[in-house]
C-alpha positions in Angstrom: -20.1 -136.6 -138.9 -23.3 -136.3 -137.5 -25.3 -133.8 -138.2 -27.5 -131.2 -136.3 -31.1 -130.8 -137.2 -32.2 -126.9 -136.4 -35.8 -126.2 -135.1 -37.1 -123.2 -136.0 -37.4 -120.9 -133.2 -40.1 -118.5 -133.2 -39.2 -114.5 -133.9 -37.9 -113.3 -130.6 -39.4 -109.3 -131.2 -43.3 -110.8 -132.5 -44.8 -110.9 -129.0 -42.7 -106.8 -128.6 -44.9 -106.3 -131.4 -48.2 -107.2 -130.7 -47.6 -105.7 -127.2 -47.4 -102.5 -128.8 -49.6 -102.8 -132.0 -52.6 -104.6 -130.5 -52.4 -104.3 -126.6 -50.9 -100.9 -125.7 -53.3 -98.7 -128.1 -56.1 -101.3 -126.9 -55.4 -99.6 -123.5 -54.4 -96.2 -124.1 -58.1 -95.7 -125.7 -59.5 -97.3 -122.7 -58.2 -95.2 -120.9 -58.9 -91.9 -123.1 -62.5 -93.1 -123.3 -62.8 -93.1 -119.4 -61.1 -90.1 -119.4 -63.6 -88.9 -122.0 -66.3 -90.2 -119.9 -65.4 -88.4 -116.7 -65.1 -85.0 -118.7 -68.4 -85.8 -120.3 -70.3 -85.9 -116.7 -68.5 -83.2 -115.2 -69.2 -81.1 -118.5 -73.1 -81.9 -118.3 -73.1 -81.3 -114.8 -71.8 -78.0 -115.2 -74.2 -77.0 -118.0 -77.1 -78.6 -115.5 -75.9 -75.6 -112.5 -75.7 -73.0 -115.6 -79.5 -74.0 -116.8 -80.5 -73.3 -113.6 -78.6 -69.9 -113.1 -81.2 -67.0 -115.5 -79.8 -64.5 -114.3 -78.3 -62.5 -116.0 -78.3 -65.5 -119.3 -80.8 -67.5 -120.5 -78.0 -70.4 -121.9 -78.8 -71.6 -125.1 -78.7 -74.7 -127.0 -78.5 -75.2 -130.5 -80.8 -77.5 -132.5 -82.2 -78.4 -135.8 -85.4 -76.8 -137.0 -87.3 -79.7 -135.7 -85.4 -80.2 -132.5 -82.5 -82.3 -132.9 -79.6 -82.0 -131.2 -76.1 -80.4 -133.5 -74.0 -81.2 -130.5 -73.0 -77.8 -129.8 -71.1 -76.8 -127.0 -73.4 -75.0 -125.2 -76.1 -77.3 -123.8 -78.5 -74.4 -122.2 -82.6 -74.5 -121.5 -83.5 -71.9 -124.3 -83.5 -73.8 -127.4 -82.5 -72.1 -130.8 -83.2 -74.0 -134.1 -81.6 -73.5 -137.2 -83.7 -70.9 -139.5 -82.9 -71.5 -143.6 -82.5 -67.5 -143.8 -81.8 -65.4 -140.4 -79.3 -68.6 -139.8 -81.4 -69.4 -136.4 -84.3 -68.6 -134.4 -86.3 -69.7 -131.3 -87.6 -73.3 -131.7 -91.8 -73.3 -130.8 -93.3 -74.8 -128.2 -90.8 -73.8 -125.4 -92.0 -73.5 -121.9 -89.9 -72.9 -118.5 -90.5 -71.5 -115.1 -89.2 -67.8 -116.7 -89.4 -67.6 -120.3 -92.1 -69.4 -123.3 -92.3 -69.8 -126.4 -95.7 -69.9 -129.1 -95.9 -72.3 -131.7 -94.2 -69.4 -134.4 -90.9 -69.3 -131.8 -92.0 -65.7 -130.6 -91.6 -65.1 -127.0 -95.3 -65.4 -125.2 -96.8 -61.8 -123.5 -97.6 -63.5 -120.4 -100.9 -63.2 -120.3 -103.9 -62.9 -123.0 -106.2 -59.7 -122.8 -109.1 -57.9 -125.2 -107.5 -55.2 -127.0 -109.6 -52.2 -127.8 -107.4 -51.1 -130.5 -106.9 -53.3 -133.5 -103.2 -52.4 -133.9 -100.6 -54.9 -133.9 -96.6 -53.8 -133.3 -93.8 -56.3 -134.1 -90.9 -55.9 -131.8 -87.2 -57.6 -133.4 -84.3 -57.4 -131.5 -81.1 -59.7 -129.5 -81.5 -61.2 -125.8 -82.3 -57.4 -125.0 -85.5 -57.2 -126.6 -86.4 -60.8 -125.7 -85.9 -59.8 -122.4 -82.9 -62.7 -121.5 -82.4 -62.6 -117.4 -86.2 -61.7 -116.2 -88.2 -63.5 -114.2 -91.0 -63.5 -116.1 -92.5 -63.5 -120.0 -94.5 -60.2 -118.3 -91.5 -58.5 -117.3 -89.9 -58.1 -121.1 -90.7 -54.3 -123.1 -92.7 -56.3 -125.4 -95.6 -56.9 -122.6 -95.0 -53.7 -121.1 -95.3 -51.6 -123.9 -98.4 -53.5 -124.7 -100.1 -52.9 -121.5 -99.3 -49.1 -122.1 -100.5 -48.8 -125.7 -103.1 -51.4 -125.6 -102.0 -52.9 -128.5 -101.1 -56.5 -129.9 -96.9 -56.4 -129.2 -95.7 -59.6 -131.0 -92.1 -60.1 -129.6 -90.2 -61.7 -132.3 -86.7 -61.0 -130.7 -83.9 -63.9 -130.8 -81.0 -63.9 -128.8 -77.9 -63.4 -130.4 -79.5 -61.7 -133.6 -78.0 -59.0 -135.5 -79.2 -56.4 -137.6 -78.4 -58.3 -141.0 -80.4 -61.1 -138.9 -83.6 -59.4 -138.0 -83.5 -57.6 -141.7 -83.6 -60.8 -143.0 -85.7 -62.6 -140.7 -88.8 -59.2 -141.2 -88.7 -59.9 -144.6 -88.7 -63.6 -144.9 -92.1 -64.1 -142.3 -92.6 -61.1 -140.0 -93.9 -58.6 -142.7 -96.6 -61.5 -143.5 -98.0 -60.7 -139.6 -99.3 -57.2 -141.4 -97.9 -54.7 -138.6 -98.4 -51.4 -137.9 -95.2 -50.2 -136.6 -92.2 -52.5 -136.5 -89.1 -51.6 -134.0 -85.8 -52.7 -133.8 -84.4 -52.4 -130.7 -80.9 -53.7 -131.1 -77.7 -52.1 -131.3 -74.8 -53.5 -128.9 -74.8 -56.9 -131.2 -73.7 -55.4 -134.0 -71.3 -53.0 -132.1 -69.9 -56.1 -130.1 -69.5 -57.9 -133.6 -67.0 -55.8 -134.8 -64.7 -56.6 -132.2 -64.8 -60.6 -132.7 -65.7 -60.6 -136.6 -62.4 -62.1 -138.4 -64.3 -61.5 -141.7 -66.7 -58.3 -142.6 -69.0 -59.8 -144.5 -70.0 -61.6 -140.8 -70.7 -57.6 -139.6 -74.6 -57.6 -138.7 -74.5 -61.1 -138.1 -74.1 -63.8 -135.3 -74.3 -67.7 -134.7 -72.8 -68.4 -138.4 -69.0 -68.6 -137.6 -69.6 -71.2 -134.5 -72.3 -73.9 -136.8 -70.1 -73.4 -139.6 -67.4 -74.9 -137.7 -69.4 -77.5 -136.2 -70.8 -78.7 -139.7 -66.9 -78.6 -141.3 -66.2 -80.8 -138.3 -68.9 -83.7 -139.1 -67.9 -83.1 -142.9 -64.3 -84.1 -141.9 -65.8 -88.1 -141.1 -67.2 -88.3 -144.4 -64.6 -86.9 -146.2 -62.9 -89.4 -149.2 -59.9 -88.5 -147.9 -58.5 -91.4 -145.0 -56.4 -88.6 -143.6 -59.1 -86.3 -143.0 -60.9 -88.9 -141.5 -58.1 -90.3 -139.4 -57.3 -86.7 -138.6 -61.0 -85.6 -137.5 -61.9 -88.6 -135.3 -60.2 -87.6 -132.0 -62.4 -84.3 -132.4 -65.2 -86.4 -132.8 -64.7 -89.6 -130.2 -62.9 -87.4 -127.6 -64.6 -83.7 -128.3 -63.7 -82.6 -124.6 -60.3 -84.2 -124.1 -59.8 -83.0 -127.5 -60.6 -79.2 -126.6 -58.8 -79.8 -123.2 -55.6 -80.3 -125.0 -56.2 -77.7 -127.3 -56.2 -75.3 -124.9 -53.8 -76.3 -122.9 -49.8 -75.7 -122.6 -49.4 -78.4 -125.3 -51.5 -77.4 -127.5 -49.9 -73.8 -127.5 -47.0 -75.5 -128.2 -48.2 -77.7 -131.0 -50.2 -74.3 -132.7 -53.6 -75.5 -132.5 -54.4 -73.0 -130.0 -53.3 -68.9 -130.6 -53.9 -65.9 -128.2 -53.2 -63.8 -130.8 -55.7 -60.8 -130.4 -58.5 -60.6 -133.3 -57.8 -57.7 -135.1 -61.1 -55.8 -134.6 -63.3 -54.4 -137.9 -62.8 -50.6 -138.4 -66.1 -49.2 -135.9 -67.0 -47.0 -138.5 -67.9 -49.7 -140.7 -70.0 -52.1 -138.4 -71.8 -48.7 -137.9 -72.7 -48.2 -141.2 -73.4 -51.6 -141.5 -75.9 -51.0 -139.0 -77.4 -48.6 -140.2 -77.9 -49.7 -143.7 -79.6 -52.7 -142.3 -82.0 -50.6 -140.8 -82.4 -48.4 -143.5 -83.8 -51.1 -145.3 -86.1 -52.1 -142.4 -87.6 -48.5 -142.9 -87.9 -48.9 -146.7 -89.6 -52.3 -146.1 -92.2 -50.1 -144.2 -92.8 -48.6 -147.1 -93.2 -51.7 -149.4 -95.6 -53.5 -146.9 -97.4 -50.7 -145.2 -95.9 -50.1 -141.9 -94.0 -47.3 -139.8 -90.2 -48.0 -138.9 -88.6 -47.5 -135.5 -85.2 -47.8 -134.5 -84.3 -47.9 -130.9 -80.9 -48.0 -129.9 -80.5 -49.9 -126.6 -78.2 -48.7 -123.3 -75.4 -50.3 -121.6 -74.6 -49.3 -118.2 -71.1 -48.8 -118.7 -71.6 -45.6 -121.4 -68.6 -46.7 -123.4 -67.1 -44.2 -125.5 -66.6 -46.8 -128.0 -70.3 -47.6 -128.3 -71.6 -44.2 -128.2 -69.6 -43.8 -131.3 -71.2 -46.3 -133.0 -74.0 -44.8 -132.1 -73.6 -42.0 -132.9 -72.4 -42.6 -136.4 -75.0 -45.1 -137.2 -77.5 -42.2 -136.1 -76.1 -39.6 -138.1 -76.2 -42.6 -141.2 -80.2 -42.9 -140.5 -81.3 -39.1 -140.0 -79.8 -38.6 -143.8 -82.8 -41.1 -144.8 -85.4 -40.2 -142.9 -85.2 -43.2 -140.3 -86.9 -42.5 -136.8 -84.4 -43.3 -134.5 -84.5 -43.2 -130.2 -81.1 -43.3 -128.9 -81.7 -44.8 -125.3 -78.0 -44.9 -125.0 -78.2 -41.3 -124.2 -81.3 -41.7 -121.9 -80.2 -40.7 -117.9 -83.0 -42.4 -116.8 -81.0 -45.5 -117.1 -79.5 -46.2 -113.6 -76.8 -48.9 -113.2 -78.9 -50.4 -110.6 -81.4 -51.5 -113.5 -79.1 -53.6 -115.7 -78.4 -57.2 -114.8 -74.7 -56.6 -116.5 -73.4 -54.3 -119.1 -76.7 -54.4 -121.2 -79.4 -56.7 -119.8 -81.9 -54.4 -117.9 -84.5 -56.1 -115.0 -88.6 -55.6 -115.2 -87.9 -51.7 -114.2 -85.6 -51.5 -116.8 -87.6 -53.1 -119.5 -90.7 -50.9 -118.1 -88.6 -47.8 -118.9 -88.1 -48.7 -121.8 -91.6 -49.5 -122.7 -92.3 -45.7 -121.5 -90.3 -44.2 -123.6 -90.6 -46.3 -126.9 -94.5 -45.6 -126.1 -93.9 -42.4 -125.5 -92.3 -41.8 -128.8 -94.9 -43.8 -130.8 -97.5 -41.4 -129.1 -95.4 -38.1 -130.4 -95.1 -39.4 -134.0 -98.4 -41.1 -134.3 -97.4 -44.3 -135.4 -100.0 -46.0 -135.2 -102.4 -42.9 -136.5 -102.9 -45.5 -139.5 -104.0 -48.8 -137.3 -107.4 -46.5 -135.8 -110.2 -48.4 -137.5 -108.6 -51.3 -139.7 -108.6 -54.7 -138.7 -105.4 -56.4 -137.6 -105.5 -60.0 -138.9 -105.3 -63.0 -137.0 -101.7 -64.8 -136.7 -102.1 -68.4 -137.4 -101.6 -69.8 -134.2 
């Protein structure tokens, strides 16, 4: 009986199995990172139209305190760097065909002039009182109103700032300018707030919710974990397929994504928020030698909602003495001065100016500044 000798054949299913261990996910991130890449290009190209468009936004982009890029979403021509206490601020050294910046972040006047008063007024504030949308670094309340009191107006507004912001950013570098009369014109931040604001500890605030994220998702690629890793490297290789998908019918269906309404903070309490933040701006007056001024900015709509706010936050500050103009209840305001619901043009601004000047005249704010010496900011 003879018998047969068996080769060895090799395993039918091992070439099945590199096809789809090795070559399919070979491909299918080929073709994700092209993908990527054609998302990426149309994504800067739409950020380079926005750039362009100042009306009625200045886009932003955030950055590092010495100008390196956190790969935020928005990729915008006014740059804000991260600030170790009012979370961020303007980064120095910024100059564009409509807005510039000194080498302490503060918007420039737009022009340098002898005063014949030694008074200097710091101005704090959102994109209202940095004047987002004009033309022009002349056009903003902070020139204006210098022009009509002849006074040194340093405008240390920062877009997006609330009044926890500003508090902390006045008494962190701003009182060491030695002003005369400090003003915070602000308001619609803080009312706005209230209606996004998951957690109320975030009232008076802004900015803090979005770089938290972004730092928790770098942490995630150094994580010990190999899930968390494996989990937050789509984010992080793929960022816009990754937020396309989130937001798309899939990822609705997968519960990354909600539309679940934010249950708004009660309005009484970002009020009072508010106005304790200010409060302590007028105390700090007291502290470092200065007079207090709150101005409460418009919005061409005249929500009920907002006057509210207002209103309560005005009642809050009369009890402790705070000097308060309420522009919101101004009729000088015309809807054909705002750029959208609270960004006011040059005639705008220059209302403003008149009235804030105005009022500064009637209480003799600056009484005090006749005859000192304002001291020179270290340029």
């Amino acid at each position: 009986m003879v018998r047969m000798s068996h080769q060895r054949r090799p395993f039918p299913g091992l070439p099945c199995i590199i096809v789809l261990v090795v070559i399919v996910p070979g491909l299918l991130f080929c073709l994700l990172g092209l993908l990527e890449l054609v998302l990426e290009r149309e994504h800067a190209r739409q950020w380079t139209e926005l750039s362009k468009q100042f009306k009625p936004f200045y886009w932003w982009h955030f950055v590092t305190h010495d100008g390196r890029d956190l790969g935020y979403e928005h990729k915008g021509p006014l740059q804000l760097a991260l600030h170790p206490f009012a979370i961020y601020s303007n980064l120095p050294n910024q100059h564009s065909d409509h807005f510039s910046t000194d080498a302490h972040g503060f918007r420039i006047s737009g022009g340098d002039r002898s005063l014949d008063t030694p008074a200097r007024v710091v101005l704090v504030g959102g994109s209202t009182a940095f004047g987002t949308g004009l033309e022009s670094d002349r056009e903003t309340v902070a020139s204006q109103l210098a022009q009509r009191l002849n006074v040194e107006v340093i405008n240390a507004a920062v877009i997006g700032h609330g009044s926890g912001q500003e508090l902390t950013y006045l008494l962190t570098e701003l009182v060491d300018l030695h002003p005369d009369v400090v003003i915070a014109l602000d308001g619609w931040n803080d009312y706005y707030k209230h209606l996004e604001a998951r957690d109320p500890h975030l009232l008076g605030m802004n900015g803090f919710d979005e770089i938290e994220d972004q730092l928790v998702a770098s942490a995630q690629l150094s994580d010990s974990a190999l899930l968390t890793r494996l989990y937050a490297l789509p984010r992080i290789v793929f960022p816009r397929l990754v937020t396309r998908v989130r937001h798309s019918r899939i990822g609705l269906w997968m519960g990354w994504f909600t539309r679940e309404e934010i249950p708004p903070q009660p309005l009484d309490l970002a009020a009072s928020r508010y106005a304790d933040n200010l409060i302590k701006m007028h105390k700090l007056g007291g502290a470092f030698d200065f007079q207090f001024l709150a101005v409460m900015q418009p919005d061409v709509d005249r929500g009920a909602d907002y006057q509210r706010f207002r209103a309560r936050a005005e009642s809050l500050l009369a009890r402790e003495g705070v000097r308060v103009l309420n522009l919101g209840e101004r009729q000088e305001f015309l809807p054909s001065m705002f750029l959208d619901t609270m960004h006011l043009d040059g005639a705008g601004h220059g209302l403003m100016a008149d009235l804030i000047a105005r009022t500064i005249r009637h209480e003799h704010l600056l009484a005090s500044a006749q005859g000192t010496i304002v001291p020179e900011v270290i340029r």
